[in-house]
C-alpha positions in Angstrom: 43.0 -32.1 -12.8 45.1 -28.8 -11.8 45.9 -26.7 -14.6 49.7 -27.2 -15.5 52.0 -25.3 -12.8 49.6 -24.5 -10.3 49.5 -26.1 -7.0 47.3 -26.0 -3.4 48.6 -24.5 -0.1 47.2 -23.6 2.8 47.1 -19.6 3.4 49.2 -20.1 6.5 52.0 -21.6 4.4 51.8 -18.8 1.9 51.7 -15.4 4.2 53.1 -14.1 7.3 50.5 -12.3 10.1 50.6 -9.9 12.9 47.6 -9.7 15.6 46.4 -5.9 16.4 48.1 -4.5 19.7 45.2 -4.3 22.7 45.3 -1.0 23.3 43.7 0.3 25.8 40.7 2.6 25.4 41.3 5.1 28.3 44.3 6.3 26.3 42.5 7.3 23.6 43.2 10.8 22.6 41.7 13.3 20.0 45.0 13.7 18.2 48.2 11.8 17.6 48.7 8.3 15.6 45.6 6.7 14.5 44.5 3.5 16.1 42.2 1.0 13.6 39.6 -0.8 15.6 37.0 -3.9 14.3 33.9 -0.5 14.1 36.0 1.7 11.8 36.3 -0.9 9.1 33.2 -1.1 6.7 33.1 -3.6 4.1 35.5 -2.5 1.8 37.5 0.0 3.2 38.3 2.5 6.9 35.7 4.9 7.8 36.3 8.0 9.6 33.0 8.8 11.8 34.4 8.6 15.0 38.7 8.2 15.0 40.7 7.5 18.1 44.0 8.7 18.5 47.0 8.1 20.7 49.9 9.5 22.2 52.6 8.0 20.4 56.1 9.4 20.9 58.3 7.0 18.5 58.6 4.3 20.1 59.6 1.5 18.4 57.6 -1.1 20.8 54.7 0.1 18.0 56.4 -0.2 15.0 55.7 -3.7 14.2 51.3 -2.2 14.6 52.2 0.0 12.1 50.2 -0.1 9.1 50.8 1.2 5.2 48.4 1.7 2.1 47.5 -1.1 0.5 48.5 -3.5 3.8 45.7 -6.5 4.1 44.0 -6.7 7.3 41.4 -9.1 8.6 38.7 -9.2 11.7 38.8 -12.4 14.0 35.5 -11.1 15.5 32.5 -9.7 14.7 29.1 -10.9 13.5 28.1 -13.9 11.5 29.1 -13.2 7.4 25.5 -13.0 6.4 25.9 -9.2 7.8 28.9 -7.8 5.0 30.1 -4.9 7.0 30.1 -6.5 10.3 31.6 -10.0 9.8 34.0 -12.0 11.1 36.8 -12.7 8.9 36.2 -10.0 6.7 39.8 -8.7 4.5 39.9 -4.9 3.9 43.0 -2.9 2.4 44.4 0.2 4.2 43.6 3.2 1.8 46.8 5.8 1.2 44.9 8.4 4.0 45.5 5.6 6.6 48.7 4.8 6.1 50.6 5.2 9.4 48.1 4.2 11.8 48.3 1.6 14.2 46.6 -1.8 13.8 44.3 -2.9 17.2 43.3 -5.9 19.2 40.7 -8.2 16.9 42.3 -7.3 13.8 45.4 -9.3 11.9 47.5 -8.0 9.4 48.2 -10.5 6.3 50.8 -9.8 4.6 52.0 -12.2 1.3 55.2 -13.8 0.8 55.9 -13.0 -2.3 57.7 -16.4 -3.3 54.1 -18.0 -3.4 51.7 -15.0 -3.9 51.3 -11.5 -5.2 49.3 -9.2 -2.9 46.5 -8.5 -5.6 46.0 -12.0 -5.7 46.1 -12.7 -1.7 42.9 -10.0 -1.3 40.8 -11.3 -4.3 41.2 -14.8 -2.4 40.3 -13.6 0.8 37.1 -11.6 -0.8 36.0 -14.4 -2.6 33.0 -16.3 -1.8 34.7 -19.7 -1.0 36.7 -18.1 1.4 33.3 -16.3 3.1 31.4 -19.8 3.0 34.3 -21.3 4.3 34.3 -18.8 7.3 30.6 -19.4 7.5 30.9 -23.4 8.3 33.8 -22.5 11.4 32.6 -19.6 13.2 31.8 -20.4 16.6 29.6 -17.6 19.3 26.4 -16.4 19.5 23.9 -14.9 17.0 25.6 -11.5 17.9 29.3 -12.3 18.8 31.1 -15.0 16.8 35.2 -15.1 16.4 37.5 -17.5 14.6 40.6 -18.5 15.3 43.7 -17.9 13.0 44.3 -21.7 13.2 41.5 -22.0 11.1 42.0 -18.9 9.2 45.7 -20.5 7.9 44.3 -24.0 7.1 41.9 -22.3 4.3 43.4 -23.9 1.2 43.7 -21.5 -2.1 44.6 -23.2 -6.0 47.9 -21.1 -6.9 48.7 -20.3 -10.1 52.2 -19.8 -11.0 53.4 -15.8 -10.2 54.3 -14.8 -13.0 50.5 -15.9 -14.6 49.3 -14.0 -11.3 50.5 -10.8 -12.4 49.3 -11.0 -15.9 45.5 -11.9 -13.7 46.0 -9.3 -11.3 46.7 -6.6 -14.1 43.8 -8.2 -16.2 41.5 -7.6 -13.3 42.8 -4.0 -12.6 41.5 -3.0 -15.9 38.0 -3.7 -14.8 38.6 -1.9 -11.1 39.4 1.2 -13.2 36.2 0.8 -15.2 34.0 0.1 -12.0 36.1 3.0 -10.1 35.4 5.7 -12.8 31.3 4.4 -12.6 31.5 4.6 -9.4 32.5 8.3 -9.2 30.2 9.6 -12.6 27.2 7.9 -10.0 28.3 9.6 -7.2 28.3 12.9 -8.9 25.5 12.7 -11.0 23.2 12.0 -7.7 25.3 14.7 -6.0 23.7 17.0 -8.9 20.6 15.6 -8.6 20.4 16.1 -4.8 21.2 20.1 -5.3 18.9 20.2 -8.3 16.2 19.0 -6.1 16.8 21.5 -3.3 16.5 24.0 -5.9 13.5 23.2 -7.4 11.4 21.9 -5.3 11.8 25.2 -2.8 11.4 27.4 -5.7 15.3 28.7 -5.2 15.7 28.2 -8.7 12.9 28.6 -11.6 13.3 27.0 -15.1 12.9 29.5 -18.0 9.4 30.4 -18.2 7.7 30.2 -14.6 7.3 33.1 -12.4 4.6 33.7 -10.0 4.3 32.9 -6.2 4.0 29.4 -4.6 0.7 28.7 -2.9 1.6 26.5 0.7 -1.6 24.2 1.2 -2.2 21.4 3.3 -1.4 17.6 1.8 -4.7 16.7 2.7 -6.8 20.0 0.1 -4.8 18.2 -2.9 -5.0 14.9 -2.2 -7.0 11.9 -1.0 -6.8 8.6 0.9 -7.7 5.6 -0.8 -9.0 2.2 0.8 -9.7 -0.6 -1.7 -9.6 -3.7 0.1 -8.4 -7.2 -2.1 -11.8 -8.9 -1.3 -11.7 -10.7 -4.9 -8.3 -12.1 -3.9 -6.6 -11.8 -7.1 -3.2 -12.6 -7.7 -1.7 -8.8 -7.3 2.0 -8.3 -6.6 2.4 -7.5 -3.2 5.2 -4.2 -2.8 6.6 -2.7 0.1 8.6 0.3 0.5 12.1 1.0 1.2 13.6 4.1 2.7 15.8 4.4 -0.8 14.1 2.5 -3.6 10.2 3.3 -2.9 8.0 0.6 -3.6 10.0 -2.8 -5.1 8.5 -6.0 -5.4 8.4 -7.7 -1.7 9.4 -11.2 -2.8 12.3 -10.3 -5.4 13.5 -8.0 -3.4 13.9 -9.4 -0.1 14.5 -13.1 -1.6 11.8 -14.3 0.7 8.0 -14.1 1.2 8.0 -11.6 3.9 3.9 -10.9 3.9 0.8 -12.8 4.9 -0.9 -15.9 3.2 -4.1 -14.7 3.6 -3.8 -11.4 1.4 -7.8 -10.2 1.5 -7.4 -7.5 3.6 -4.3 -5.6 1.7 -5.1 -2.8 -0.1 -5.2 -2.2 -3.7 -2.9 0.5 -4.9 -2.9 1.8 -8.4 -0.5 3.5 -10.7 0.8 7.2 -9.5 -0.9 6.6 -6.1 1.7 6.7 -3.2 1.9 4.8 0.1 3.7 4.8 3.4 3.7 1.9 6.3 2.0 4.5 8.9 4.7 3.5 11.1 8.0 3.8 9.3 7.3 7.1 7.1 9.5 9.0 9.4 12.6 7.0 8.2 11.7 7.8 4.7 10.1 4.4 3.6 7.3 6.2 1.2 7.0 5.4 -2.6 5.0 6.1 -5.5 3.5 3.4 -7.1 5.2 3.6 -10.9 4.3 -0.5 -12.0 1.7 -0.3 -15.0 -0.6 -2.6 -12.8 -2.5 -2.8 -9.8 -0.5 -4.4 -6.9 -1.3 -4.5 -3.2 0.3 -3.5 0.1 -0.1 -4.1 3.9 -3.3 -3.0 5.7 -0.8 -0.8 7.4 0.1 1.4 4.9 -1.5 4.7 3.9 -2.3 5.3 0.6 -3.5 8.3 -1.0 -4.0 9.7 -4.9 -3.4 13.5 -5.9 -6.3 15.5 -6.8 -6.2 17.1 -10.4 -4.4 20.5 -9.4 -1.3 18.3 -7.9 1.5 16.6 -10.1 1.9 12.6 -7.7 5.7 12.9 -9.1 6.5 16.5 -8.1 4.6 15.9 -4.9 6.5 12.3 -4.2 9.9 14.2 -5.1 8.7 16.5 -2.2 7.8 14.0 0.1 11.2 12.0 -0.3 13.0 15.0 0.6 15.3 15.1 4.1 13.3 18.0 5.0 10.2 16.3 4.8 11.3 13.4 6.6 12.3 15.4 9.5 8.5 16.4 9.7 7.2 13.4 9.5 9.5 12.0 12.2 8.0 15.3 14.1 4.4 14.3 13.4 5.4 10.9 14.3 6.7 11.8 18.0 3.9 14.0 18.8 1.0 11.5 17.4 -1.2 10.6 20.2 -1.1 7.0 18.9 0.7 5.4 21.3 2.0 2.9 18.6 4.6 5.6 17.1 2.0 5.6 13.6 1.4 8.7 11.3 -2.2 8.3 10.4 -3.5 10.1 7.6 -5.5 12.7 9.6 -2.6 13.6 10.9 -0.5 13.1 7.6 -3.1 15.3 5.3 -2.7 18.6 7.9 1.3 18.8 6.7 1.9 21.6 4.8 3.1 21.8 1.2 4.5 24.3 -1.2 2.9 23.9 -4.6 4.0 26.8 -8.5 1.3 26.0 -10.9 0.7 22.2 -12.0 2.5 22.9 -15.8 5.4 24.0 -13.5 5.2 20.8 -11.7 5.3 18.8 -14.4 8.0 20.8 -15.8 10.0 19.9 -13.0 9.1 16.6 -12.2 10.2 16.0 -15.6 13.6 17.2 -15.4 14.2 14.9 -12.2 12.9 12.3 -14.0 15.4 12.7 -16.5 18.2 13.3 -13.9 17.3 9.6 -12.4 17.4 7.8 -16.0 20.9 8.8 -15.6 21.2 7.5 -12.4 19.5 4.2 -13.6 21.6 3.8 -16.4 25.1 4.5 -14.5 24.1 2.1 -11.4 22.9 -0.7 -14.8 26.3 -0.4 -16.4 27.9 -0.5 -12.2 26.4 -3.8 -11.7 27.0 -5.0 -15.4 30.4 -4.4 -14.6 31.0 -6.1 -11.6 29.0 -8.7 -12.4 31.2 -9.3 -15.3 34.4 -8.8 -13.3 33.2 -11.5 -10.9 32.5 -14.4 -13.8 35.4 -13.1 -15.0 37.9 -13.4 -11.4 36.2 -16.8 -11.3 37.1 -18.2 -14.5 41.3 -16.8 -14.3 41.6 -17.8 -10.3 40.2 -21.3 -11.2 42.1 -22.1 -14.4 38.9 -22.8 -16.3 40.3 -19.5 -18.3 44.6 -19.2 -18.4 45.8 -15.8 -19.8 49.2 -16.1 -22.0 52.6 -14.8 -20.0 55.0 -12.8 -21.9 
């Protein structure tokens, strides 16, 4: 039964479109109006890695590809919605530092007719999951190149509510953008800060009260070890892998899917403050520090090594994770003489490594530890509150929850 005064339509009857202009590449300039193609949208918004430009000299044949903050605009191609920033019929807004640019081939401008539906409302439709499955079941191509057509696009039907109720949802649902926009930038700046305070304190740039004294560079290898405990009992240990961001997570929550082997007596055992690297992926950052209270096991392709007693395994792992250490790894990695690409740890335990006294290690590990409990908690309350924003969008856009109208 529809909730009193709301009504289905298709999305063709609701908005009006225009398809992107094909222009042509070999005009491309460096400067001039902006063009918008499929690669510069991202999943939510238009980056700006690589812009192309035209010549544009007024003319009024472009006008009607001319596109203004806060303008809707969807891809017809691209790759199946399983991959978020590359999908086919995915809906991004045009921020207010694109306004004026011109739309391209492959994209479609919605735009709302506001008899039927309020902007706000028209975007949260065309973001929602419905509309993604929906996408999902009609896309037609190859595993790499799938398109749908706008036929199918307009026969998408949405529940309406009345407009005025759609205002009072849309300003409902602001409130919570605001909240998740002001997270979003205390997160951004508080691993800004912890990015500089690393590249302080972890090149000695900048001491904390109390530490002098000169740094003593050693080789990884004369302060710690490699470990090799094979899982020849077979217990049930949680197998981890590592991720270039997140270190070691759990493989099977984390990637929604077994991803290892069934036959798990030749992973090795990895304990507490030990850290581990697949031998042939360190270079892109995938190394982590092994932080559960348990033993849990990894690949037989990982390396995994334990710090001896004059080394700190968090102040050295905060090292390793560094940019600048990943460029050496990826070094070591190109000049290995295995042929496979692999960073063995004879090779691995010759890097060099700049280590104050092991109270001053602590001393800073500690702070960094502090500095990513922040982190933790902001990116907690981030997905707290878009989670809630989503149950919420779900309940008003469905009628299961009506707001009152003035």
């Amino acid at each position: 039964m529809l909730p009193e005064g709301w009504k289905y339509a298709n999305l063709g009857e609701i908005i009006s479109h225009r398809k992107g202009h094909p222009f042509k590449s070999n005009t491309y300039k460096t400067h001039g109006t902006r063009v918008i193609r499929i690669s510069d949208t991202t999943s939510n918004s238009i980056h700006s890695l690589n812009p192309v430009f035209i010549k544009n000299n007024g003319s009024k044949k472009l006008d009607e590809f001319t596109l203004k903050h806060g303008d809707i605009i969807l891809t017809t191609v691209g790759s199946k919605p399983h991959l978020i920033d590359s999908m086919v019929g995915k809906a991004v807004r045009i921020p207010e530092e694109i306004d004026g640019a011109l739309l391209n081939q492959n994209l479609v401008k919605i735009s709302p007719n506001d008899k039927f539906i309020i902007s706000d409302i028209l975007f949260l439709y065309l973001k929602s999951r419905n509309f993604i499955t929906y996408i999902s079941d009609l896309v037609r191509g190859n595993a790499n190149q799938v398109s749908i057509s706008l036929k199918d696009i307009f026969t998408y039907r949405v529940l309406l509510p009345p407009l005025s109720e759609q205002k009072k949802i849309a300003a409902i649902l602001s409130t919570w953008d605001r909240a998740i926009e002001g997270t979003e930038k205390l997160l951004t700046n508080s691993q800004q800060q912890k990015k500089a305070l690393m590249q302080q304190l972890l090149t000695g740039k900048k001491r904390l009260p109390g530490f002098t004294g000169e740094w003593k560079k050693t080789n990884i290898g004369n302060i710690a070890k490699e470990i090799s405990i094979r899982n020849k009992t077979r217990k049930n240990y949680p197998v981890i892998s590592c991720t270039k961001t997140k270190g070691f997570v759990d493989s099977l929550s984390f990637f929604n899917k077994k991803v290892y082997s069934d036959d798990l007596s030749g992973y090795k055992i990895i304990s507490r403050n030990q850290i581990g690297f697949p031998s042939n992926h360190v270079e892109e950052g995938s190394i982590g520090l092994q932080n559960l209270h348990d033993d849990a096991i990894v690949s037989p392709i990982y390396t995994v090594f334990s710090m001896e007693e004059n080394a700190d395994p968090l102040f050295v792992f905060a090292v390793l994770k560094t940019d600048h250490y990943r460029q050496i790894f990826a070094a070591a990695t190109n000049s290995s003489v295995d042929r496979r690409g692999s960073l063995r740890w004879s090779a691995f335990s010759q890097i060099k490594i700049n280590l104050p006294s092991l109270r001053e290690q602590k001393t800073i590990a500690s702070v960094l530890a502090t500095a990513d409990e922040e982190i933790t908690a902001l990116e907690s309350d981030l997905s707290r509150l878009r989670q809630e924003k989503k149950a919420l969008m779900q309940q008003l856009l469905t009628g299961k929850r009506r707001v009152t109208v003035d």
